[in-house]
Structure formats: structure tokens, C-alpha cells
C-alpha positions in Angstrom: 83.2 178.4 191.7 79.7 179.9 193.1 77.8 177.1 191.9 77.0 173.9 193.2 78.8 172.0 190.2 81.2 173.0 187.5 78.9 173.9 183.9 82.0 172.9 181.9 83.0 169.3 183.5 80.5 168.5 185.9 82.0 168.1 188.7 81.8 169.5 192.8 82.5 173.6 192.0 84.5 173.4 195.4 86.6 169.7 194.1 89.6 170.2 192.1 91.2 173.4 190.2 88.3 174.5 187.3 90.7 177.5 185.8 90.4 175.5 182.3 86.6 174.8 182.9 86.1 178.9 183.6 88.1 179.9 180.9 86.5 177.6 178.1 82.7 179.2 179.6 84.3 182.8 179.7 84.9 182.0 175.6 82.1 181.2 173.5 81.8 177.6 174.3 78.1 177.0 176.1 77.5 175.1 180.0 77.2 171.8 179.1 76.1 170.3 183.0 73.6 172.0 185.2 75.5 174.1 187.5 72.4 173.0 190.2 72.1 169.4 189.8 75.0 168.2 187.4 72.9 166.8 184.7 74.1 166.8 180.8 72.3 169.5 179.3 70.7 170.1 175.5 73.0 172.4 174.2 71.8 174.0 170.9 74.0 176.3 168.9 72.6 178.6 166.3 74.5 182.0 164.6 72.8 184.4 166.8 74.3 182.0 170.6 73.3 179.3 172.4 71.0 177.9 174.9 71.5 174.9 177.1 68.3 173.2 178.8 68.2 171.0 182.1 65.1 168.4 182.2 64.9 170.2 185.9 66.0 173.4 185.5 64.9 174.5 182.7 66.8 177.1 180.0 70.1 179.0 180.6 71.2 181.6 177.9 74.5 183.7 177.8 75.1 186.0 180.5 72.1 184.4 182.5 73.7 182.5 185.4 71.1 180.5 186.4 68.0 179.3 184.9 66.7 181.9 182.1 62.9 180.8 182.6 63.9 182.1 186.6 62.0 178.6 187.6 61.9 175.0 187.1 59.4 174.3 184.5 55.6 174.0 185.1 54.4 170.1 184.7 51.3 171.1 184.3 51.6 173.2 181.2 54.1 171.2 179.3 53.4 169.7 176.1 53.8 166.2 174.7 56.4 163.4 177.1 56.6 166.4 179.3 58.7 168.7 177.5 58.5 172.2 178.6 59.5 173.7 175.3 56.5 172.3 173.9 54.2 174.0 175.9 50.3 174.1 175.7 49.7 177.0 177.8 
């Protein structure tokens, strides 16, 4: 795998055999760990796709491979606890 962690199960992208992980991500079923840090992610699923956000990474989206925001969140701009979907800016 070319990430750092597997965005079906989690784990190291170079421990193990993740055929099963990359063929349930090539289907319609969404990341559900940050491929960069290995954290759970909030996976929403609507009828138009999904999105998936990291608390550090910020918001993937189908066909994006990383990040869709491009960056981690900005602190400074975030809404209420800190959450950069809420944001003030």
C-alpha cells in the first residue's frame, strides 16, 4: 500500500497482506482510519457519497487520496470545542 496505514483496517500499509482491505475501498465502502496517522475516522454516508474526517487531517472524499481540505485544519479558525467543520472564518 502507498500509505502509511491501511484506510480499511488500520494497520502498517507495509504489515500483512491488505488484498481484502483494497478491494472493500475500491467498492463503495468509505476509509474508515487515517491512512497518515491511523486514527478512526467520522465516516458520514449520504445518497450523493461519503466523506470521512480525521481530528488531524482533516476531510477525505472519493477519489481524493489524501486529505480533501489539502491541509490539516486551521485552529485558529475553527468553531466551537475546535471542530473545523464549524468554522467561524
Amino acid at each position: 500500500m502507498n500509505e502509511g496505514f491501511c484506510g480499511w483496517c488500520g494497520k502498517p500499509g507495509a504489515e500483512g497482506d491488505h488484498a481484502t482491505c483494497r478491494q472493500r475501498l475500491s467498492s463503495i465502502d468509505p476509509p474508515r482510519y487515517c491512512t497518515s496517522c491511523a486514527r478512526r475516522m467520522v465516516v458520514q454516508i449520504t445518497p450523493s457519497g461519503w466523506t470521512a474526517r480525521c481530528s488531524r487531517h482533516g476531510t477525505f472524499r472519493p477519489g481524493v487520496s489524501g486529505p480533501a481540505a489539502g491541509a490539516p485544519p486551521d485552529p485558529a479558525k475553527a468553531g466551537p470545542a475546535g471542530d473545523p467543520t464549524l468554522s467561524l472564518a
